[in-house]
N, C-alpha and C positions, 0 to 999 in steps of 0.2 A: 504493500500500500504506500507505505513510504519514496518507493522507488517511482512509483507511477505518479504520483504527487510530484516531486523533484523533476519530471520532464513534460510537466504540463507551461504552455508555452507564458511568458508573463506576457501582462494589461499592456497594449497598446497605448503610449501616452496621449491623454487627448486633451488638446488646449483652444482655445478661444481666440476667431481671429484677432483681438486686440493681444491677444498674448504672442500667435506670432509673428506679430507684426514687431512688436516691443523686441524678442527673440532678434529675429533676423535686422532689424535695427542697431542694437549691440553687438552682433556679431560684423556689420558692413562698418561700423564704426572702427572697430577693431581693426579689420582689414585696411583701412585706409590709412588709421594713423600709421601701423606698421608701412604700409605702403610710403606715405610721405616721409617716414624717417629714415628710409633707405635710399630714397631719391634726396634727403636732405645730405645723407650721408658722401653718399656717390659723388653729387655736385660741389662738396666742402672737399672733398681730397682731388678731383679732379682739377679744381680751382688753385688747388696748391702744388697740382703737378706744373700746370700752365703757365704761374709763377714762378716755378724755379728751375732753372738750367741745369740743378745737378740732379734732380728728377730724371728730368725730360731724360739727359746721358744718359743715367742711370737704365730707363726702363724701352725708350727708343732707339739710343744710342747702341746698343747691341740686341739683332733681330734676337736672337736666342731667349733673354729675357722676355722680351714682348710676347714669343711667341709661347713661351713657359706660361707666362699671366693668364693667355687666350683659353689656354690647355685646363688651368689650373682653373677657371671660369666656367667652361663648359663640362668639365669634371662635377665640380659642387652645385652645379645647379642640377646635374642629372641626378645625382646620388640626392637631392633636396628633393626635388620631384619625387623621386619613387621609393626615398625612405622617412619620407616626413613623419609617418605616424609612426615607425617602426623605433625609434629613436627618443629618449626622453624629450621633453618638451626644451628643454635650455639648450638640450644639442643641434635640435632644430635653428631654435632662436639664433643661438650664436653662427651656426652655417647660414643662415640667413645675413648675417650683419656682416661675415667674414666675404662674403659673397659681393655685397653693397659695396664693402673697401676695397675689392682688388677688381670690381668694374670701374671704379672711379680713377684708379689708375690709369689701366686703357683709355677711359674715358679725356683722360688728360690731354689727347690728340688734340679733341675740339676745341679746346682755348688756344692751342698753337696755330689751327687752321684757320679759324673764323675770329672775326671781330667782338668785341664785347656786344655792344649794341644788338648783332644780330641773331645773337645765341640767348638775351635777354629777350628780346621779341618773338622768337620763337618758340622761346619756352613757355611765353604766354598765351600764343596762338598755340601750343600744343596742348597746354592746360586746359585752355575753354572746350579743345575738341574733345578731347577724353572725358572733359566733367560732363558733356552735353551729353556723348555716345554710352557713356556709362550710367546717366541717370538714363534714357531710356532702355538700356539692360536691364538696369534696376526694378523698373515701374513697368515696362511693360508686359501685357499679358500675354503678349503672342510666346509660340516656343521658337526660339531662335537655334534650338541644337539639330535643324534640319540645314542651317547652315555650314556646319561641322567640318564636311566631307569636302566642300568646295573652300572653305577657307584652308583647313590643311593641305588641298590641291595647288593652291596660290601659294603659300609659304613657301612649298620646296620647290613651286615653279622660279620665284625670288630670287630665294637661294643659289638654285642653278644657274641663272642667268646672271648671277650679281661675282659669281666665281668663276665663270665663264670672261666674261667683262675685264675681272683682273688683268687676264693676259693679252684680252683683244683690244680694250683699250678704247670701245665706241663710244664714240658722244651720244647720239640718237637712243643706244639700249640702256647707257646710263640714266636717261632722262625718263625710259619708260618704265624701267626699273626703280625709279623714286619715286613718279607718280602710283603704278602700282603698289609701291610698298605704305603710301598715305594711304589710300582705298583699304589695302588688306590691314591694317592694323588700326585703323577707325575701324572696321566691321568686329575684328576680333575684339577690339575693345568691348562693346555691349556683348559682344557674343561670351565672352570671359565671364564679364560681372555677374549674368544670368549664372551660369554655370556656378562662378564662386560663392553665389548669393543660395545654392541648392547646401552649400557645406552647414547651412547654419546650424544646423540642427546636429549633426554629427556628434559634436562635443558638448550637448544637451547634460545640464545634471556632472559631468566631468570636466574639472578646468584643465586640467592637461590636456587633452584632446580638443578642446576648444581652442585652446591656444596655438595647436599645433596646425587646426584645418583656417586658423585666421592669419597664420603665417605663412602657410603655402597658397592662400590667396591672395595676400599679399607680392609675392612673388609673379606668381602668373601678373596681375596688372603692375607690376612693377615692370615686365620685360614689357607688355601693351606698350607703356607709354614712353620707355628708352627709347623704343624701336621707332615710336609715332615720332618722337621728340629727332631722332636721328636723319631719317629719309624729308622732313619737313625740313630739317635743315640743308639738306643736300638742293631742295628748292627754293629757299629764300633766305639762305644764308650766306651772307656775302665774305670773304678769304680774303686775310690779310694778306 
């Protein structure tokens, strides 16, 4: 009796739309500040590579290094991606933060290529578009995950095209390759948030898992809007 008792299924939690509205509220909330503290992060050491010369040697100055950082970047975000819950919550956190620092190095390019002014304005034009695209993520009620397949198609179309471009060196597929990479990372933008906005619940009742599904949300719109902030500047960013 005992046995059969112990594998009867538990109560389904049932809450009230003003509760999960409230819910998913603090958990986007969540999501964002960690978001902003990573892009505050990223742009405060990136700012200080841009500013100093022995940076710059240091991390441009020999390919090897640069391309250790690229390696070391796309390492920690694959292993954050796919071991975020797996991991205590602070190991998470801090691959999350340790992640922000060593983009923000790379990052350090764009203060040596473009002008102040035009990386300040575009980070404003990249701000409105993301806060625009990501509240209708947020609010709206259509299902945006039939987008999925055709966004993930464009990504690694980008991609190819943007590593292709390396050695070929066109202007015309440069240009279509920026304008498409605005398109695709505005759309993924809302397509993201919906998506990150489904985690709220996850960590329900458990702060370590909450914390953990509001940092790998973070992440995801943290690359959305590198990526938006990056190809916007390749179009209206004017080179020192």
């Amino acid at each position: 009796m005992e046995e059969f008792e112990s594998e009867q299924p538990k109560p389904e939690l049932v809450l009230t739309p003003e509760e999960v509205a409230q819910v998913t509220s603090r958990f986007m909330t969540q999501v964002y500040g960690w978001m902003a503290g990573a892009l505050a992060m990223s742009g405060a050491v990136a700012l200080a590579v841009g500013s100093s010369y022995t940076l710059q040697e240091l991390i441009f100055g020999n390919r090897f290094v640069f391309i250790g950082l690229l390696l070391a970047e796309l390492l920690l975000v694959g292993f954050l991606s796919r071991k975020a819950f797996d991991w205590p919550a602070s190991t998470t956190t801090g691959a999350f933060i340790v992640y922000s620092l060593l983009n923000g190095l790379t990052l350090g390019v764009v203060f040596m290529a473009y002008t102040a002014e035009s990386i300040t304005s575009t980070f404003f034009i990249t701000a409105g578009t993301f806060g625009v695209m990501s509240l209708y993520g947020y609010f709206t009620g259509a299902d945006l995950s039939r987008w999925g397949n055709l966004l993930f198609m464009g990504l690694i179309g980008i991609v190819i095209a943007s590593v292709v471009n390396m050695f070929w060196a066109n202007s015309l597929l440069y240009w279509i390759t920026s304008f498409a990479g605005v398109l695709l990372f505005t759309a993924l933008t809302a397509y993201d948030t919906q998506k990150v906005k489904m985690l709220a619940f996850i960590g329900y009742e458990d702060e370590a898992t909450d914390r953990k599904a509001a940092v790998l949300g973070a992440l995801t719109l943290y690359l959305d809007f590198v990526n938006l902030f990056l190809f916007l500047l390749r179009l209206f960013g004017r080179r020192r």
